[in-house]
C-alpha positions in Angstrom: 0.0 0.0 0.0 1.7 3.2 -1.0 1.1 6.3 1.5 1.1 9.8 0.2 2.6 12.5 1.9 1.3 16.2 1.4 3.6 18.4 2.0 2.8 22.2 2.5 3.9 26.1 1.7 2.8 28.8 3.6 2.0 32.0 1.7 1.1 35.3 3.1 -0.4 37.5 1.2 -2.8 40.8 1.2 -6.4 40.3 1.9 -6.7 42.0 -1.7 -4.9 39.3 -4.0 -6.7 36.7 -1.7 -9.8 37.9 -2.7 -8.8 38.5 -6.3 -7.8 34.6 -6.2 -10.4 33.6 -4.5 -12.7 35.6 -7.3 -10.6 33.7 -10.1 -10.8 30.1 -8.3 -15.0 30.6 -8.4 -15.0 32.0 -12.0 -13.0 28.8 -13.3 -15.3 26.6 -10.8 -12.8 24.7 -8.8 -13.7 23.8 -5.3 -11.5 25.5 -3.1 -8.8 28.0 -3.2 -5.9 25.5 -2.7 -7.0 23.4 -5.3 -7.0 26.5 -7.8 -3.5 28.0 -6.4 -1.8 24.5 -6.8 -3.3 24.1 -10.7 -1.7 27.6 -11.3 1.4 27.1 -9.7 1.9 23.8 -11.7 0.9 25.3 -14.6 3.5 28.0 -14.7 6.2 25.7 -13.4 5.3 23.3 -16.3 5.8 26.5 -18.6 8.8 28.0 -16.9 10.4 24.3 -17.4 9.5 23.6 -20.7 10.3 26.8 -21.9 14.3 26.8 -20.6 14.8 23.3 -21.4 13.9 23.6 -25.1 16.8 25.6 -26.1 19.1 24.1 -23.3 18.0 21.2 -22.6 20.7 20.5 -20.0 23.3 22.4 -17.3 26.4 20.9 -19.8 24.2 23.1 -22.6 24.2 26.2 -20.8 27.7 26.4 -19.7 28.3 25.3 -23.6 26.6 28.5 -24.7 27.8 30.7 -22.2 31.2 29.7 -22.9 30.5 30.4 -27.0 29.1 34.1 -25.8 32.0 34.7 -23.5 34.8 33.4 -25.8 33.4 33.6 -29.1 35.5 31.1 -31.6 37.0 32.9 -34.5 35.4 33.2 -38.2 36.6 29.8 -40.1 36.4 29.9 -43.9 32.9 28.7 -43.5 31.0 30.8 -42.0 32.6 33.7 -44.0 31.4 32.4 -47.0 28.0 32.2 -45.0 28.0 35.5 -44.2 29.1 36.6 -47.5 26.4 34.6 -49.0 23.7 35.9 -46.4 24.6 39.3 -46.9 24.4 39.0 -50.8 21.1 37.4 -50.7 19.4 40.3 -48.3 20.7 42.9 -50.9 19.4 41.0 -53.6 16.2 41.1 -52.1 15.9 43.9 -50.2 13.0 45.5 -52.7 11.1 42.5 -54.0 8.5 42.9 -51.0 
């Protein structure tokens, strides 16, 4: 039999916002305040998550990229030709809109 612990957060807050929550929690028609606090929180933790990791997905990423930013590798052949060709193709489109 598997026993689930609830473990809690304490939150103070103005009587303002909790009334302004509470109004929310009623308009979306859950059935009690914590119950509407805890979907929103997960909800925007679930964002906040899923937003950073799809560019970095992991810390050996973002110490990567920060690292290219910081000490930027010099222009190989490559990517001058890139830029060269990138450059000619915006000019040569510039007024075609």
């Amino acid at each position: 039999m598997s026993v689930t612990i609830n473990d809690r957060i304490d939150v103070r807050i103005s009587k303002e916002h909790k009334e302004l929550i509470k109004h929310a929690s009623v308009l979306r028609g859950f059935k009690n305040l914590s119950e509407f606090v805890i979907y929103c929180v997960n909800t925007e933790a679930n964002r906040i998550i899923k937003e950073n990791e799809t560019v970095l997905k992991t810390i050996e990423d973002k110490k990567i990229f920060i690292d290219a930013i910081i000490n930027p590798p010099k222009a190989n052949d490559k990517l001058k030709r890139a830029q060269a060709n990138h450059t000619k193709f915006i000019s040569n489109n510039e007024f075609k809109d």
